[in-house]
Kinemage of the C-alpha trace (Angstrom):
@kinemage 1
@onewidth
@group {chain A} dominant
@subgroup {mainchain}
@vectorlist {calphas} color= white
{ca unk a 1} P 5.943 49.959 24.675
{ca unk a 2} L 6.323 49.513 20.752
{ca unk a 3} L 3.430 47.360 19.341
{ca unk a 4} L 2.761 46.496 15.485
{ca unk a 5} L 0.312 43.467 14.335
{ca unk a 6} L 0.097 41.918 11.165
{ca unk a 7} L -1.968 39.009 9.977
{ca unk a 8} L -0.678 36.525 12.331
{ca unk a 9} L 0.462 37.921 15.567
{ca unk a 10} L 0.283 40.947 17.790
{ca unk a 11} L 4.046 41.994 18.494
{ca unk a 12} L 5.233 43.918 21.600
{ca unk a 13} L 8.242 45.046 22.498
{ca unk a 14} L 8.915 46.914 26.325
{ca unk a 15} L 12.700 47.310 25.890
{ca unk a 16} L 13.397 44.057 27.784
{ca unk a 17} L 10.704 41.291 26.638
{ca unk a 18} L 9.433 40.875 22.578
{ca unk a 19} L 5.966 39.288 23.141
{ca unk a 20} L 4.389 37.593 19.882
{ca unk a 21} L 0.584 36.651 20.406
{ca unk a 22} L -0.614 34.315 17.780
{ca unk a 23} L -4.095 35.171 16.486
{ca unk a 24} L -6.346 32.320 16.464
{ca unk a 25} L -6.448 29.705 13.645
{ca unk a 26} L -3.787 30.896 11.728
{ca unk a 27} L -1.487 28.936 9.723
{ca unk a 28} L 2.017 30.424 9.514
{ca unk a 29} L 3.818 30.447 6.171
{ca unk a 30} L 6.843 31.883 4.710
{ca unk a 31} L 5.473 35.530 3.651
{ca unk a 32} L 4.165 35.399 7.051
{ca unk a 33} L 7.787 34.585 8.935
{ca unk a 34} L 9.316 37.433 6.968
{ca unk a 35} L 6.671 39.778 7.452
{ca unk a 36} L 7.249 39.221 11.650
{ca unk a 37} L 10.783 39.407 11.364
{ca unk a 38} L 10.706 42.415 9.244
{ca unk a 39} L 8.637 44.553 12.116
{ca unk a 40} L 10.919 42.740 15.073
{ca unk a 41} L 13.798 43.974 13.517
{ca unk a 42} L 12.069 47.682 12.921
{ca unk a 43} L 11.029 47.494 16.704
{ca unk a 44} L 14.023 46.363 18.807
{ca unk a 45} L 16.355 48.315 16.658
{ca unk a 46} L 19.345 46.394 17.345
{ca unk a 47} L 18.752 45.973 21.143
{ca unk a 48} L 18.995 42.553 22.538
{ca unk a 49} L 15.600 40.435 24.148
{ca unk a 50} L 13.762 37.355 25.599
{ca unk a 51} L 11.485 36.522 23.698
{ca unk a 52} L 7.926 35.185 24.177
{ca unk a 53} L 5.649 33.314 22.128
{ca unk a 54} L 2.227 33.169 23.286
{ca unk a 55} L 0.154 30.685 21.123
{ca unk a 56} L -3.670 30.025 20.313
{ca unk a 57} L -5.270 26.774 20.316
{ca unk a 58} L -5.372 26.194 16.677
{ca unk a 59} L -2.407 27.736 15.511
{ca unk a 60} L -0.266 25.789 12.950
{ca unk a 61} L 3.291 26.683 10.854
{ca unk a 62} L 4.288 24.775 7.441
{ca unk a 63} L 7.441 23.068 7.578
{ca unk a 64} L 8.797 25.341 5.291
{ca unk a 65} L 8.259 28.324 7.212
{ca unk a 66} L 9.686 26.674 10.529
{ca unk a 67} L 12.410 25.350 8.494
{ca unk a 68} L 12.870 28.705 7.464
{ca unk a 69} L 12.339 30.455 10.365
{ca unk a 70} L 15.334 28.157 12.126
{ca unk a 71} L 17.735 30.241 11.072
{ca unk a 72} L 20.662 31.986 13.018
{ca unk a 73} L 20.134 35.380 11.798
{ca unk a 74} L 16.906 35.714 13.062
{ca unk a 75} L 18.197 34.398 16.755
{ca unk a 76} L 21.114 37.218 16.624
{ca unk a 77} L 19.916 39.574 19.104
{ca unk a 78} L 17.283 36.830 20.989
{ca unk a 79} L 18.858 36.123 24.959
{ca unk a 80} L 15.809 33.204 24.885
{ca unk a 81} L 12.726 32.001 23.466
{ca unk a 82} L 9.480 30.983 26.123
{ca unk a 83} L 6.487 29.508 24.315
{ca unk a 84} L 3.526 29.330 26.003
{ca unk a 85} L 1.159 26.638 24.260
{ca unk a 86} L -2.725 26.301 24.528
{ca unk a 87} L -3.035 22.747 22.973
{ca unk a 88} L -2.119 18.901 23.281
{ca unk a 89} L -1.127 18.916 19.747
{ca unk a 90} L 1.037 22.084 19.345
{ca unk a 91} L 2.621 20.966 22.608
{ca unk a 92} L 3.519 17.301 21.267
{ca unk a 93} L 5.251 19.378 18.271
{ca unk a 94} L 6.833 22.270 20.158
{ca unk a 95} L 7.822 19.269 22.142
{ca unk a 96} L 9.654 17.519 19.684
{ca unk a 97} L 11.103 20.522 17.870
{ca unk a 98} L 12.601 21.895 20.716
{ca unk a 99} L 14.228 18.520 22.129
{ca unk a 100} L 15.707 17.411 18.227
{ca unk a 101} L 15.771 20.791 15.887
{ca unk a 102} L 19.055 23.235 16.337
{ca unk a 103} L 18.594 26.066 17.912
{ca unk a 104} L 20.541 29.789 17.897
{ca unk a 105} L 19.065 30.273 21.671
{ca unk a 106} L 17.794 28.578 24.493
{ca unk a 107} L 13.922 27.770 23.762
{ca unk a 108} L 11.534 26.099 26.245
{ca unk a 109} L 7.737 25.376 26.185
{ca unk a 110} L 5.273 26.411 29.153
{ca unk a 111} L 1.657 25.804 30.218
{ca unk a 112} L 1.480 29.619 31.378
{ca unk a 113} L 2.992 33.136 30.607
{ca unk a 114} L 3.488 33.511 34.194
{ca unk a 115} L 5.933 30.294 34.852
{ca unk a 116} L 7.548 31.202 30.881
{ca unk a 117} L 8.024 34.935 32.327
{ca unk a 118} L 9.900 34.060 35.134
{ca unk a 119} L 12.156 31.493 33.273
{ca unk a 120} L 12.543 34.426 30.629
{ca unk a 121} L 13.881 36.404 33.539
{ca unk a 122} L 16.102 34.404 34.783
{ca unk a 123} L 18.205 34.766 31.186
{ca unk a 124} L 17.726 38.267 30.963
{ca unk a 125} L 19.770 38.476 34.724
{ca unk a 126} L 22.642 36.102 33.813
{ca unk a 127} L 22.926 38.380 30.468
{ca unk a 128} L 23.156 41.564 32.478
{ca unk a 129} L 25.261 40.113 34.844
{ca unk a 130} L 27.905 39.160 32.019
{ca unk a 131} L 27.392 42.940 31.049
{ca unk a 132} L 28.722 43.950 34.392
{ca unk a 133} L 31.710 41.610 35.512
């Protein structure tokens, strides 16, 4: 298991799933998007993943670092996206970003890692089974 954290997220990667845990009350911002992608990139070294985002209760991102973020280069090697939220607020957002901005993979939001595991699965099978046919 590769690991790395920075100053807004623990990062994990076990060859199949890239986990990002949010620290608590952090607010994401541009330095802090490239920063992440920078180690993701280092860690999964050109391998494919799901990928998922476990968040904290008070975690926020300025719209110009999801705006940034929402970009197809840093989707290229992600299979799909789980987020697991904590919060009524950053689920009414996630909410709405998921159902209206574009997206490079599929991305849905979940009330537990368990439930956004299995649905994480689930891609990672159809992907291997287009590997094999």
């Amino acid at each position: 298991m590769l690991e790395a954290t920075t100053k807004t997220a623990n990062i994990s990667y076990d060859g199949k799933v890239l986990t990002t845990v949010l620290h608590e009350d952090v607010e994401v911002e541009i330095a802090d998007v490239i920063e992440n992608y920078n180690i993701v990139m280092d860690i999964i070294k050109g391998n494919r993943f799901v990928s998922l985002v476990i968040t904290a209760p008070h975690n926020s991102i300025t719209k110009e670092a999801r705006e940034y973020s929402n970009n197809e280069e840093n989707y290229q090697f992600c299979i799909a996206q789980a987020i697991v939220v904590k919060s009524l607020a950053t689920r009414l957002l996630g909410n709405f970003y998921v159902k209206f901005a574009k997206t490079f993979c599929p991305q849905r939001m979940f009330n537990t890692k368990e439930d956004a595991l299995t649905w994480l699965n689930m891609h990672w099978e159809i992907v291997l089974k287009e590997k094999v046919a």
